[in-house]
Phi, psi and omega in degrees: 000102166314127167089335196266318179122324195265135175269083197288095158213061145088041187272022154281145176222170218181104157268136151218130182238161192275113178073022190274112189293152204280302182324301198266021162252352160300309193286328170317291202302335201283279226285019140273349167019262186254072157225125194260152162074032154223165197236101330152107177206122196225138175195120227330111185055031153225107140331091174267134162258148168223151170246118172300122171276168166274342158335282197315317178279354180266341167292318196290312190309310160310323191275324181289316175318292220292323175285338183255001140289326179294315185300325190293320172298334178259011178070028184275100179299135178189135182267069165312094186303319184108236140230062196284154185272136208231153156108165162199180175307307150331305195298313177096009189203143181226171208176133090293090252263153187281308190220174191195135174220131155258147186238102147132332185228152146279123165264160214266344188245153179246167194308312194252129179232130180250123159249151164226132173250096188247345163229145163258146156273212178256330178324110171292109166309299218278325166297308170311300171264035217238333205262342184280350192049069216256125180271346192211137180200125186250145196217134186227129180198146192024069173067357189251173185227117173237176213206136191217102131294108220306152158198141197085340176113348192234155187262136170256140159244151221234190171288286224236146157297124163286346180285335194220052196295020191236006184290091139336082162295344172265339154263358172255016158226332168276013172263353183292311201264004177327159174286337170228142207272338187263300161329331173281350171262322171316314160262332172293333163258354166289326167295304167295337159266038191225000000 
């Protein structure tokens, strides 16, 4: 990407085994501990280790600030979640979503879930959270936001957010892709009061 300030250049790497049973994916997670910049994604028996780039944590960032300025400028109540570990054993499935939001109430799963994708695996995200019942999931990859709502029990991918049908989305990724995250908020709300 030229010009935006952010440098994509892939320094993620993405294991996926196979046949993993929910213990040794409790014990994999134990003897990972204290290893920092890394990510964790289970789904029946299979297993992604990912390595977090600072690329990746600096798009996740961009997007929680910009976004969590639109809500509070437009008066939208909303609760910013993080990245809490999704799933359970019963479930077949674990997860930590990059960025997470509830919207007017907290809640134990959130409205909202943000992925940013700079290496993919073999795992479907939209299936995991489609079994968490996750209502909304924004996936940002090579600079675009694309937006998938449960509906039915199944993800539609839509335009517009529903949660937030008045979001310019094409203008909240191109402040995603700004050259600076404090300038980018920075105008991204001078655009919006305007």
């Amino acid at each position: 990407m030229t010009g935006t300030g952010l440098e994509t250049k892939r320094t993620e790497r993405c294991l996926t085994f196979s046949g993993i049973s929910w213990p040794q994916l409790e014990a994999i997670e134990a003897a990972f501990e204290n290893v920092t910049a890394v990510k964790f994604f289970y789904l029946d028996g299979k297993l992604e280790i990912m390595t977090i780039s600072p690329e990746h944590e600096e798009v996740k960032s961009t997007i929680g600030l910009l976004l969590s300025a639109y809500m509070r400028e437009k008066g939208i109540r909303f609760y910013l979640k993080g990245g809490p570990t999704l799933g359970s054993e019963e479930q077949r499935a674990r997860k930590e979503p990059d960025e997470s939001y509830n919207l007017e109430t907290k809640k134990e799963k959130p409205d909202l879930a943000i992925e940013v994708i700079f290496t993919s695996g073999g795992i479907d995200k939209l299936q995991f959270y489609q079994r968490i019942g996750v209502p909304e999931v924004w996936f940002w990859e090579d600079g675009v936001i694309t937006i998938y709502h449960l509906r039915q029990e199944e993800y539609e991918k839509v335009n517009r957010s529903e949660l937030l049908p008045d979001l310019d989305v094409a203008l909240l990724s191109r402040y995603v892709n700004y050259f600076d995250q404090y300038d980018a908020v920075t105008e991204f709300l001078k655009t919006l009061r305007t």
